[in-house]
C-alpha positions as CSV (number, residue, x, y, z in Angstrom):
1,X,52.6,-6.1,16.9
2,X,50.5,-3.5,17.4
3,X,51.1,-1.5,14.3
4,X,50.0,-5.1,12.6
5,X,46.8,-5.2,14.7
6,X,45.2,-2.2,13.7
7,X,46.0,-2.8,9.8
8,X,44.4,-5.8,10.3
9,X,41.8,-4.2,11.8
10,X,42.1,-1.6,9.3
11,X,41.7,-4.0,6.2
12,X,38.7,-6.0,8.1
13,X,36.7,-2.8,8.0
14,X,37.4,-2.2,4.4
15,X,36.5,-5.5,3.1
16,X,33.3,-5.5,5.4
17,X,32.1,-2.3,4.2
18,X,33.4,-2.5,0.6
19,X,31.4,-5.7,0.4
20,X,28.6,-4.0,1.9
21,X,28.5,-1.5,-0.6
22,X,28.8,-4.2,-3.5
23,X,26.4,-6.4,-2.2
24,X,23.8,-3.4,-1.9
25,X,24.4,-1.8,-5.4
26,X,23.7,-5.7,-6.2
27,X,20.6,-5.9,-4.8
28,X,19.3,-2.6,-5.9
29,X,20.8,-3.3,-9.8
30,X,18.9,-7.2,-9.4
31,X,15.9,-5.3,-8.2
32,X,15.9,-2.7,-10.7
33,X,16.3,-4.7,-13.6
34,X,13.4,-7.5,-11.8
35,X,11.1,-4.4,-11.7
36,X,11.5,-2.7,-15.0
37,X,10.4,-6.1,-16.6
38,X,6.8,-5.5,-14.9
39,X,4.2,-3.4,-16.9
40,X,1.7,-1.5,-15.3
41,X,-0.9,-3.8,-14.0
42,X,-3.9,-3.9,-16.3
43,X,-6.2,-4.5,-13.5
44,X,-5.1,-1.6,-11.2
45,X,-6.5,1.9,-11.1
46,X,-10.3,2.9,-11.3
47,X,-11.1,3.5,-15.1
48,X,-9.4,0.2,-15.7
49,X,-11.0,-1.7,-13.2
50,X,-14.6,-0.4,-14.0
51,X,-13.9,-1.6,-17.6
52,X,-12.7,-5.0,-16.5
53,X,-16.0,-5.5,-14.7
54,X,-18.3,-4.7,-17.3
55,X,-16.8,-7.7,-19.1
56,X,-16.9,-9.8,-16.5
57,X,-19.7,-12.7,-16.9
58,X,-22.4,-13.2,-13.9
59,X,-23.8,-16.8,-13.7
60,X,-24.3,-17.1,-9.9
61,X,-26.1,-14.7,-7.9
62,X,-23.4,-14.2,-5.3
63,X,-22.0,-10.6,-5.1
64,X,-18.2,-11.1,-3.6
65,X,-15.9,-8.2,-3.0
66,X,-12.3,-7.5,-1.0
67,X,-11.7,-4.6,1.1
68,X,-8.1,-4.0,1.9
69,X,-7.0,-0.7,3.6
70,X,-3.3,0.6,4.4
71,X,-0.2,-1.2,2.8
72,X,2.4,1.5,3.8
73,X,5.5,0.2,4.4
74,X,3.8,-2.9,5.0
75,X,4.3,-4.7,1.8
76,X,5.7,-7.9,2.8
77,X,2.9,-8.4,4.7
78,X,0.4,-7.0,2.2
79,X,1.8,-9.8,-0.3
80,X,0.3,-12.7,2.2
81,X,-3.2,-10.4,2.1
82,X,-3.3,-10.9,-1.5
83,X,-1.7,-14.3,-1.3
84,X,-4.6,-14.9,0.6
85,X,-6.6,-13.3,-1.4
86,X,-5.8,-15.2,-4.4
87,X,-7.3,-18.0,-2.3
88,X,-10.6,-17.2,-2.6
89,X,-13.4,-18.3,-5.7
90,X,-15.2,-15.2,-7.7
91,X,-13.6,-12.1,-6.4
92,X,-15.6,-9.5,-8.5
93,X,-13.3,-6.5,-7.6
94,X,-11.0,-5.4,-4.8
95,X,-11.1,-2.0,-3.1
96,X,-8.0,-0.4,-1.8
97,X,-8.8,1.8,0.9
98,X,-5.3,3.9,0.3
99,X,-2.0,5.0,1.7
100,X,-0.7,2.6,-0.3
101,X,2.1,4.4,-0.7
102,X,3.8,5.0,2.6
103,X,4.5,8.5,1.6
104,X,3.1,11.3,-1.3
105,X,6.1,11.1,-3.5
106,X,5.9,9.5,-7.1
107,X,8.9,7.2,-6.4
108,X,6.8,5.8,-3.8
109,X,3.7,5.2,-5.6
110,X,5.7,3.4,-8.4
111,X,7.1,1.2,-5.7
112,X,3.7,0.5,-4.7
113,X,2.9,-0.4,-8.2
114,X,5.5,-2.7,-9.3
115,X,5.1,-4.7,-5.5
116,X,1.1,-5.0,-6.3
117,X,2.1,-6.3,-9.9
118,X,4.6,-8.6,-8.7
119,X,1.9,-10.6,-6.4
120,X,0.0,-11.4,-9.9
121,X,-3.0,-10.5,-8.8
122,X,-5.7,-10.1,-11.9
123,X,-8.6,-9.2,-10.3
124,X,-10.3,-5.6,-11.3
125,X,-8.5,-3.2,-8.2
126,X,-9.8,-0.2,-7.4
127,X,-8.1,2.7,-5.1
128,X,-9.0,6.0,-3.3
129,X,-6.5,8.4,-2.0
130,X,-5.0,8.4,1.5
131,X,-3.4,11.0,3.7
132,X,-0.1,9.2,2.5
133,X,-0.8,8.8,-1.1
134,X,-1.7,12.4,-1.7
135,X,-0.5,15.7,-0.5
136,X,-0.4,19.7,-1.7
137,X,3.5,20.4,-3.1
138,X,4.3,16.4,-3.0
139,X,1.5,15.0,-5.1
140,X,-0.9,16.4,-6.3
141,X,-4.6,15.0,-7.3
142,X,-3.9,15.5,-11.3
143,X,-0.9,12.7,-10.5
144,X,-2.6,10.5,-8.1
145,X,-5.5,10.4,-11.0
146,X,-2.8,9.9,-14.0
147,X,-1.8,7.1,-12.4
148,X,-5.2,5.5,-10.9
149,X,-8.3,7.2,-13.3
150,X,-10.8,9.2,-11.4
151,X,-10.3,10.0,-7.1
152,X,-14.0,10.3,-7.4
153,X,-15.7,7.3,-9.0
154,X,-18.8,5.1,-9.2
155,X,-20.2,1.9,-11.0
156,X,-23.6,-0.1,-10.5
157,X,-22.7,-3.7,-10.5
158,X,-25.2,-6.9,-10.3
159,X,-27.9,-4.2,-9.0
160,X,-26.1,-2.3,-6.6
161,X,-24.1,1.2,-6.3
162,X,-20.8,1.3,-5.3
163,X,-19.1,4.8,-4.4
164,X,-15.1,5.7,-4.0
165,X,-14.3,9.1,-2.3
166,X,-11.2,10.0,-3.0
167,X,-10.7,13.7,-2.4
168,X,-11.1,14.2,0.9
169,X,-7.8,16.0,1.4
170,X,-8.9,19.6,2.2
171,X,-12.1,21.9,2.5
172,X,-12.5,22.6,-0.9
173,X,-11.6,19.2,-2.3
174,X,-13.5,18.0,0.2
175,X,-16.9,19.7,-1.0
176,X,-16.1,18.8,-4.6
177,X,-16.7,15.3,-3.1
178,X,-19.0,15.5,-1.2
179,X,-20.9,17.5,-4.1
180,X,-20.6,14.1,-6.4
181,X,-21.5,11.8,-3.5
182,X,-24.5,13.9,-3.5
183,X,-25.4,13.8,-7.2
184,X,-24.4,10.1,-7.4
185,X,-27.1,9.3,-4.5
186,X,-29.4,12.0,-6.3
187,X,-29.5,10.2,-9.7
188,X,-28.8,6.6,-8.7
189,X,-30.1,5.3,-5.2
190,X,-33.3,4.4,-6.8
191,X,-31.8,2.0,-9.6
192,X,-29.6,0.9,-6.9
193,X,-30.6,-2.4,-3.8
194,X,-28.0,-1.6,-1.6
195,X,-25.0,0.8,-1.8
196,X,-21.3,0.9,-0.5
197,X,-19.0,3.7,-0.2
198,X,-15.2,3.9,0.4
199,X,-13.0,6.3,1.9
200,X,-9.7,6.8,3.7
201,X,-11.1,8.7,6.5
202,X,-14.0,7.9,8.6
203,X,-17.1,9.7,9.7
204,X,-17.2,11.0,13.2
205,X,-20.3,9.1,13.5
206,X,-19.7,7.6,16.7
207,X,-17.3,7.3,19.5
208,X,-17.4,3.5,19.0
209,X,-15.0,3.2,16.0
210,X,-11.7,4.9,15.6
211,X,-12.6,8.3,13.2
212,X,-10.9,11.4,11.7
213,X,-12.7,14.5,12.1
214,X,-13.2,16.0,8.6
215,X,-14.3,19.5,8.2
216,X,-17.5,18.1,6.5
217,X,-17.7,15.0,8.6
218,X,-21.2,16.1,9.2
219,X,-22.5,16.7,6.0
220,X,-21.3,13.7,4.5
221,X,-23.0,11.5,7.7
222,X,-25.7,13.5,6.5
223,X,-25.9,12.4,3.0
224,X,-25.6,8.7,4.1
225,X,-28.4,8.2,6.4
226,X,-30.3,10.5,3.9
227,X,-30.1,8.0,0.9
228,X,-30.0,5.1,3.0
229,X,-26.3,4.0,2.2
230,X,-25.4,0.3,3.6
231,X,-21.8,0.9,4.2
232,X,-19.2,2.8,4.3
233,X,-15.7,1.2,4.6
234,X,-12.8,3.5,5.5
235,X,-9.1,2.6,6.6
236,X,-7.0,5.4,8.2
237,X,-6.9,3.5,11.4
238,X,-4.7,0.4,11.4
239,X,-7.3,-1.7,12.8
240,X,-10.7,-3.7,12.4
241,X,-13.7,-1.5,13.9
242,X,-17.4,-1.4,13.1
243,X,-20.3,0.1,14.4
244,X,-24.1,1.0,13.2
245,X,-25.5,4.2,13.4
246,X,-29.0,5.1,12.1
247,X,-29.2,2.2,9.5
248,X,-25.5,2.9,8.2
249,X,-22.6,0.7,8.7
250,X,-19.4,2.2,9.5
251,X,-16.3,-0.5,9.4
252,X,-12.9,0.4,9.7
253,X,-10.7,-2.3,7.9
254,X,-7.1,-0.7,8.0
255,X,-5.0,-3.8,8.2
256,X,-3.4,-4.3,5.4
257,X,0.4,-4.2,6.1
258,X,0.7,-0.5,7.8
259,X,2.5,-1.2,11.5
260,X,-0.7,-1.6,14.3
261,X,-0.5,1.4,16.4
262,X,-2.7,1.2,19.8
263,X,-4.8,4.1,20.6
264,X,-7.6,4.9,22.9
265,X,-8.9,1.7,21.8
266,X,-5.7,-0.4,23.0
267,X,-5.7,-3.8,21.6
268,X,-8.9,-4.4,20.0
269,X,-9.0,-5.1,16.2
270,X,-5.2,-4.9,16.5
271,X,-4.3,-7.5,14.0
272,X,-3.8,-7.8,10.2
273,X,-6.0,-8.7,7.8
274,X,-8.5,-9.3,5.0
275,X,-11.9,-8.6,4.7
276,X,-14.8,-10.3,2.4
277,X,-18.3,-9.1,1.7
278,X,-20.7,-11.2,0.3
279,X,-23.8,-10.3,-1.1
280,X,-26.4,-13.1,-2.0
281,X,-30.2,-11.4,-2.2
282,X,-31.1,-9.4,0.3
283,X,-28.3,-10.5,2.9
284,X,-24.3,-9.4,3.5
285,X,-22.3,-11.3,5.3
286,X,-18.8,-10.2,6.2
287,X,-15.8,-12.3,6.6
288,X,-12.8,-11.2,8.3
289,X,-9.7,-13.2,7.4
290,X,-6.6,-12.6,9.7
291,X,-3.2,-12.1,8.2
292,X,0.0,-13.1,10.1
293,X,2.3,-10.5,9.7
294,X,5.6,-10.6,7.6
295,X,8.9,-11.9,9.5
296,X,10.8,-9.1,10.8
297,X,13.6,-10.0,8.8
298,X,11.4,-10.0,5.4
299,X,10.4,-6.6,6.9
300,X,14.0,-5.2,7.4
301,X,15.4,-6.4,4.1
302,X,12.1,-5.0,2.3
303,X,12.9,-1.4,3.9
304,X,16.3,-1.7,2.5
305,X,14.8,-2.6,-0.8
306,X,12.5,0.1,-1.0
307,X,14.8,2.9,0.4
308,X,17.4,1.6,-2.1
309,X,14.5,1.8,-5.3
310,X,13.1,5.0,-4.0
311,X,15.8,7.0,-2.9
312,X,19.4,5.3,-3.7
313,X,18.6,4.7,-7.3
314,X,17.1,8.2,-8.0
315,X,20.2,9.3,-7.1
316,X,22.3,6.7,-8.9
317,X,20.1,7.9,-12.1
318,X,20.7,11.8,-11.6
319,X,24.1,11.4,-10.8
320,X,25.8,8.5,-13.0
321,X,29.8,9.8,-13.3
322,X,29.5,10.0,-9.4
323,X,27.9,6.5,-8.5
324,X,29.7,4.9,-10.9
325,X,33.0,6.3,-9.2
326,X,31.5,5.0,-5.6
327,X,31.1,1.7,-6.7
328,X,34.5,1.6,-8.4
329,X,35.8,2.7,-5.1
330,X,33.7,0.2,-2.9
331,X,35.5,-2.6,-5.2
332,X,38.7,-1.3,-5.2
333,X,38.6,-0.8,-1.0
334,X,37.1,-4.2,-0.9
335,X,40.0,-5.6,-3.2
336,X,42.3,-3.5,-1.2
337,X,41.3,-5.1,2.6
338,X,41.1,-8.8,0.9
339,X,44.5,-8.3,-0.1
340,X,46.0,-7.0,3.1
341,X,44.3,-9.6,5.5
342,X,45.7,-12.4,3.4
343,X,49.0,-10.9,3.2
344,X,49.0,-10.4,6.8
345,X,47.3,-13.6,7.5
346,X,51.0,-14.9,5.5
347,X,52.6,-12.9,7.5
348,X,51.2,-14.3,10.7
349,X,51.9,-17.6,9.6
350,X,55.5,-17.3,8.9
351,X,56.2,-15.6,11.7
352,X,54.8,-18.6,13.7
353,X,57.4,-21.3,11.7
């Protein structure tokens, strides 16, 4: 009786983790073959989103822009932003404030990718690097700006300058950047009414908002308040903050699917979400759209979807003979445990007559 217990037991396991196995490979094959049908979005990445706009046509004199800052592993709830999103009338542009990538490897980023493209969103994106989407060894600049155009970039639109600092990762990269912010401001604050900048990190401009203290932090509050800049949005921080110091704005808007994480400034700006700027004439309004974040079980099933794309399928790729023998395996103990609990499930049965 005994001996018949524990291959019962036995077999249970087998079927329940051969069909594990099957059911994963499944879901990583459907997923696989779901994502390779997705181009690369036309609409993503700086140079093609700059080009977008200059064909866009401008018959109202409303200015309206997105702000969206740290996706991470967060894109289940990053989908309802841009669901959201998607919502609103004459978007000109959306600005991704990075670490869209939860970490700075290139499987990661094209995760990131074919997520964004699968939400369908066709409205000119722009990105700058984050702490997560770029790093020395991992990924390198020269990727990040294969993939996205220019870490450094700026357009005039509808009269005003708009500024994304991407290299910010480092001393020296650092005063590369903050070189072109200056000889942006130098040769265009005059055409320009207002102007905006976006970066990952924030300013240590004041103890009032959550910042990251930059090596040049400084110099590039500096060059703000020097030319007069409106705003600067910055993520980082997986919160809503804002704060004004000498005529700049400084608004932290990193809600965009990363987990909240409390800090000295506990529960406040703690939520997901979406933010709007408007710019009609002289005046900017902002509107801050909270996001209800994805169920825990859509967040659970997409960490097992992206570990599965990012880390089980580079494998399955590099080592073919050898995953194809695992899977073959995983059916044959799955057959195997099937077999045995019906047979003893017989047995049982008879036994009881």
């Amino acid at each position: 009786m005994n001996s018949k217990c524990t291959h019962f037991w036995i077999a249970s396991v087998a079927v329940a983790g051969g069909g594990i196995a099957i059911i994963l490979a499944v879901f990583i094959l459907s997923h696989l073959w779901e994502h390779s049908m997705l181009a690369f979005p036309e609409n993503l990445g700086n140079a093609r989103a700059s080009a977008l706009l200059l064909q866009r046509s401008t018959p109202s004199d409303l200015l309206k822009f997105a702000v969206v800052g740290d996706i991470n592993n967060g894109t289940e709830t990053f989908e309802s932003v841009i669901y959201r999103l998607r919502e609103e009338a004459n978007v000109d542009f959306l600005v991704l404030l990075g670490d869209c990538a939860s970490d700075a490897d290139p499987h990661l980023h094209d995760y990131f990718i074919q997520e964004f493209s699968e939400t369908g969103l066709r409205i000119p994106t722009f990105i700058v690097a984050g702490n997560h989407d770029v790093k020395p060894g991992l990924f390198e600049y020269y990727e990040f700006e294969n993939l996205y155009g220019p870490a450094n970039f700026a357009f005039i639109y509808r009269g005003h300058l708009f500024i994304g600092l991407g290299g910010i990762h480092g001393h020296e990269k650092q005063q590369e950047t903050l070189n072109f912010l200056d000889t942006t401001l130098k040769e265009n604050r005059s055409k320009a009414k207002k102007v905006f900048v976006f970066m990952h990190y924030t300013a240590s401009a004041s103890e009032d908002i959550p910042t990251q203290n930059m090596d040049l932090s400084y110099e590039f509050q500096r060059l703000f308040e020097k030319y007069n800049v409106t705003y600067v949005f910055s993520g980082h921080y997986h919160r809503l903050a804002r704060t004004e110091v000498n005529g700049v704005v400084y608004f932290v808007t990193g809600g965009g699917g990363a987990r909240l994480k409390y800090d000295q400034f506990d529960d406040i700006g703690l939520f997901h979400h979406l933010t709007i700027i408007k710019i009609r004439g002289d005046s900017t309004a902002e509107q801050i759209i909270p996001i209800q974040p994805a169920w825990w079980l859509l967040r659970g099933m997409e960490r097992i979807e992206q570990k599965g794309l990012t880390t089980l399928l580079p494998c399955i790729k590099a080592y073919p003979l050898i995953s194809s023998l695992v899977i073959i395996i995983a059916i044959a103990v799955f057959v195997w445990g099937i077999i045995n609990c019906h047979n003893l499930h017989l047995s049982r049965r008879n036994t009881r007559l």
